[in-house]
C-alpha positions as CSV (number, residue, x, y, z in Angstrom):
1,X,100.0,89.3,97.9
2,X,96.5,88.3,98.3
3,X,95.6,84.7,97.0
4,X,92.3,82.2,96.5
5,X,93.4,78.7,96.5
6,X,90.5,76.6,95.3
7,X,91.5,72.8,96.9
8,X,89.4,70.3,95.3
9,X,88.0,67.7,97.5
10,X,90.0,65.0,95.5
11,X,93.5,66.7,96.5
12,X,92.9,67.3,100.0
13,X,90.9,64.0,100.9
14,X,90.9,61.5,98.2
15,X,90.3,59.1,101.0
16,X,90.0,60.4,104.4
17,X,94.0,60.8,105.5
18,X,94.8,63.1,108.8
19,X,98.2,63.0,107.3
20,X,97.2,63.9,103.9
21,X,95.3,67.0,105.4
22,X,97.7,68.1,108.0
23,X,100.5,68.1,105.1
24,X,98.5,70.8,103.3
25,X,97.4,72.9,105.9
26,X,101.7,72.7,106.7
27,X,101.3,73.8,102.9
28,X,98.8,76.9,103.6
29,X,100.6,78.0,106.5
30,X,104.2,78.2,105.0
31,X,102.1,80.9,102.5
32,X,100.6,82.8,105.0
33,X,104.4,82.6,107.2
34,X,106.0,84.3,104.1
35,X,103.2,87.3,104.3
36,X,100.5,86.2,102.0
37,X,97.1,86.7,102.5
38,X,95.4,83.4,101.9
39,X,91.5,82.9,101.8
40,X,90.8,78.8,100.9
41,X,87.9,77.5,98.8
42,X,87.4,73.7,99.5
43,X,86.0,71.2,97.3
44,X,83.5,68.0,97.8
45,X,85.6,65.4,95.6
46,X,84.6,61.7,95.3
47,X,82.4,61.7,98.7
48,X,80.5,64.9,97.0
49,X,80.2,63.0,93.7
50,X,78.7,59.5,95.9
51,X,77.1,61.5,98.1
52,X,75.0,63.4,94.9
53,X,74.5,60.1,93.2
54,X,73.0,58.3,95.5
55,X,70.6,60.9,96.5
56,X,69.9,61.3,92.7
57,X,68.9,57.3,92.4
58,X,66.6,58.1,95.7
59,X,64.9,60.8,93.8
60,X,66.4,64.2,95.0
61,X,66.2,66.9,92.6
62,X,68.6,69.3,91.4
63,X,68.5,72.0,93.9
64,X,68.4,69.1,97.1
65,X,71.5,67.4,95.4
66,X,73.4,70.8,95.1
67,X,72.7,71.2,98.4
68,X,73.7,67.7,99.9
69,X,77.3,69.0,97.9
70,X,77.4,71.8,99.8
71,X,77.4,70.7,103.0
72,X,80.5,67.8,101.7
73,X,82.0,70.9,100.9
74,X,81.5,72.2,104.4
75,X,82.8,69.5,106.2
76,X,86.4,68.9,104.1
77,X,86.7,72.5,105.1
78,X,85.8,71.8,108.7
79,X,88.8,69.2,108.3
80,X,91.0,71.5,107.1
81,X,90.4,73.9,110.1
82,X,90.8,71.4,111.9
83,X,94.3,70.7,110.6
84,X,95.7,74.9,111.1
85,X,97.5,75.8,113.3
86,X,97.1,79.3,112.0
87,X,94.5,81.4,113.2
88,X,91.8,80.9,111.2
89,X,87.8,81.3,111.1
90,X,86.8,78.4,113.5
91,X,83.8,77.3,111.3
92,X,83.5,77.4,107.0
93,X,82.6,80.7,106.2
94,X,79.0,80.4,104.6
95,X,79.1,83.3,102.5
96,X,81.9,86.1,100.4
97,X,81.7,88.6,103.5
98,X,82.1,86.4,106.3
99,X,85.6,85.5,104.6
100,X,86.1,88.6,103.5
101,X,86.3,89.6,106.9
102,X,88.0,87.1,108.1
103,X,90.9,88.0,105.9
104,X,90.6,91.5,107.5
105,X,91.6,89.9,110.3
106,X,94.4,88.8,109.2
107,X,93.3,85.0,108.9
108,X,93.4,82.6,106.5
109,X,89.7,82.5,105.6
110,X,88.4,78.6,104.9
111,X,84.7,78.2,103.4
112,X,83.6,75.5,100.9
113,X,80.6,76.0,98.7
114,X,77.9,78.7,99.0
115,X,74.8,78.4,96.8
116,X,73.2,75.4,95.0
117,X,73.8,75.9,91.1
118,X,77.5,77.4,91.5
119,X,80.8,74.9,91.9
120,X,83.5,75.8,94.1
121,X,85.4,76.7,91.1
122,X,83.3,79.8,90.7
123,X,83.3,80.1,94.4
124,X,87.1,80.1,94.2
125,X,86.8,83.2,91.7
126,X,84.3,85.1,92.8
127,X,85.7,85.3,96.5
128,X,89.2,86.3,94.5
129,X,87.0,89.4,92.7
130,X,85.3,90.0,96.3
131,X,88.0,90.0,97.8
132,X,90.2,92.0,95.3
133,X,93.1,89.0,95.5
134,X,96.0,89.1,93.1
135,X,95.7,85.3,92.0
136,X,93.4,82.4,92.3
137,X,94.8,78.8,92.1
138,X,93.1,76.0,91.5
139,X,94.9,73.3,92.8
140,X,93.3,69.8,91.5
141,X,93.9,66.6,90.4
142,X,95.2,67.5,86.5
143,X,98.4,69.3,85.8
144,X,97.2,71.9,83.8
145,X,94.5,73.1,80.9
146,X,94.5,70.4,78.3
147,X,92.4,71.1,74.6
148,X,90.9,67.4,75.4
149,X,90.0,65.5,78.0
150,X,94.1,63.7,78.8
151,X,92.5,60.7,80.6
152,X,90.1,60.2,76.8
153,X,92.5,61.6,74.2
154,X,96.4,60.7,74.3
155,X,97.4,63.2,71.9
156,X,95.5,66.3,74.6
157,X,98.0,69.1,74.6
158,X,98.5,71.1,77.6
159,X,98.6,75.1,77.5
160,X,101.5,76.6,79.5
161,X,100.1,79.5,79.4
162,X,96.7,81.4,78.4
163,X,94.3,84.1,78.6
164,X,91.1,84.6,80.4
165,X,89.3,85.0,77.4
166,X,90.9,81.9,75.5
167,X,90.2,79.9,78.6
168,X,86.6,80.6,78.3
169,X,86.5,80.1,74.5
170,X,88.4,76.5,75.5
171,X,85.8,75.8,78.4
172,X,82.3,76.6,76.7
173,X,82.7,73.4,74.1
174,X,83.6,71.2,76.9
175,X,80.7,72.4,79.7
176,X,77.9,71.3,77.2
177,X,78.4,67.6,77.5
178,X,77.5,65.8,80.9
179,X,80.3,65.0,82.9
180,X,81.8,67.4,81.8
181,X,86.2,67.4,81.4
182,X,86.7,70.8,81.9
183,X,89.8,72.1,83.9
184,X,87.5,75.1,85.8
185,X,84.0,75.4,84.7
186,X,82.4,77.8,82.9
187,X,80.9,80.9,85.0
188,X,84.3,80.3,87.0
189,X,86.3,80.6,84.0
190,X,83.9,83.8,82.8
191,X,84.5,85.8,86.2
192,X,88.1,85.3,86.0
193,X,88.1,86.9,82.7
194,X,85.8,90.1,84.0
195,X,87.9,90.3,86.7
196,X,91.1,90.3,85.3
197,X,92.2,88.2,87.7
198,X,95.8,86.2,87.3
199,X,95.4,82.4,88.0
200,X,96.8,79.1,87.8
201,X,95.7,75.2,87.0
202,X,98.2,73.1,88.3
203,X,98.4,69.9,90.1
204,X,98.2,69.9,93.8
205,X,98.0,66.4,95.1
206,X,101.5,67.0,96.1
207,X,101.4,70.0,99.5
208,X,105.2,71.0,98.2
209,X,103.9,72.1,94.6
210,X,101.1,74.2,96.5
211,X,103.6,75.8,98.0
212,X,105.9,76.2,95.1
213,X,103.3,77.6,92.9
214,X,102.0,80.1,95.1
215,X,104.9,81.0,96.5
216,X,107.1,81.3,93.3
217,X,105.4,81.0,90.8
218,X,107.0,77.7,89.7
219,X,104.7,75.1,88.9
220,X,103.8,72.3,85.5
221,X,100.3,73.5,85.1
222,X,99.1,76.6,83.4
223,X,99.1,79.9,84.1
224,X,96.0,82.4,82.9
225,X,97.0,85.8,82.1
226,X,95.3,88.7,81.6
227,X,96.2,91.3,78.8
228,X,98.9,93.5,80.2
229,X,99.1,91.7,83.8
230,X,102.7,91.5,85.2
231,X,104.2,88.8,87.0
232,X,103.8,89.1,90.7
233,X,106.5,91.4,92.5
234,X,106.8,88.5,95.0
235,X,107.6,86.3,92.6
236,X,110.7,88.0,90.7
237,X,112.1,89.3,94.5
238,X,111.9,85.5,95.9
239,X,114.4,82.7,95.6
């Protein structure tokens, strides 16, 4: 089973922990010791967001900000490297082929962001339609798809389960205001849907419910399914 797990910045280093990393590469490996095929897409989280902010109140514009997120991006993955054990690609792959490749290797492929204007939630799914994976994960800091913003509305219901294409209808509302609440933002959401790609929104602050998740299926969060998709072989056959 080939999988995209897109690690936001604010689940592998809310503050700057060698154990906190180390316990999810543990996490990445276990999948790739059971036979997946794991390619990671690694988010900026809060030092991204500072980071961008600050620049903004110096004067950077748009494109220069994007930029300055890429590069945060870059180095959480170079942390996570860091933290494998596995073989992996030594540096963040900078673009879909050089990961690509590396998972032809037979490595777990590690990149962060690519191009200014596109979040590593589209990153996450467009390397899992490059790459032809059979699920992308985002693992983040909310257990699941809400209707609302959970944190701004206490009565936010959370979806168990959904398609692409109601995903998409539930994201466009939410990706017009600034600051946007959305669970996965809007072009990721669309390419999931062209795709026909299987994913899951869950919570992944914890390294054991990566594992569980990807390896079984078994998570809190939501799963996004396309019309007629079965459930993974690997996850009726395992324990």
């Amino acid at each position: 089973m080939k999988v995209i797990l897109s690690l936001g910045g604010s689940v592998l280093a809310p503050e700057l922990s060698a154990d906190q990393i180390t316990a999810h590469a543990e996490a990445i490996e276990s999948l790739a010791d059971a036979g997946f095929e794991v390619g990671i897409v690694v988010g900026g989280g809060d030092v991204a967001r500072d980071y961008i902010t600050t620049a903004r109140d110096l004067g950077g514009n748009e494109v220069q900000l994007d930029e300055l997120g890429i590069e945060v991006t870059r180095l959480n993955a170079r942390l996570l490297i860091a933290a494998l054990d596995a073989k992996t690609n030594p540096t963040p792959a900078e673009d879909f082929a050089a990961a690509g490749e590396a998972l032809n290797r037979g490595e777990i492929a590690v990149m962060g962001g690519v191009t200014p204007g596109q979040t590593t939630d589209a990153v996450a799914a467009s390397l899992a339609e490059y790459v032809g994976a059979d699920l992308v994960a985002y693992a983040t800091s909310t257990d699941g798809v809400y209707d609302a913003d959970p944190n701004e509305d206490p009565d936010a219901i959370r979806y168990t389960t959904m398609s692409p294409a109601e995903l998409v209808e539930l994201v466009v509302p939410m990706s017009r205001d600034a600051g946007s609440s959305a669970p996965v933002d809007l072009l990721a959401a669309k390419l999931i849907e062209r795709a026909g790609i299987r994913g899951i929104v869950f919570d992944g602050t914890d390294p054991d419910d990566v594992t569980e998740a990807i390896l079984h299926g078994r998570h809190t969060g939501t799963d996004i399914i396309p019309e007629g998709s079965d459930e993974p072989e690997e996850w009726i056959t395992t324990e």
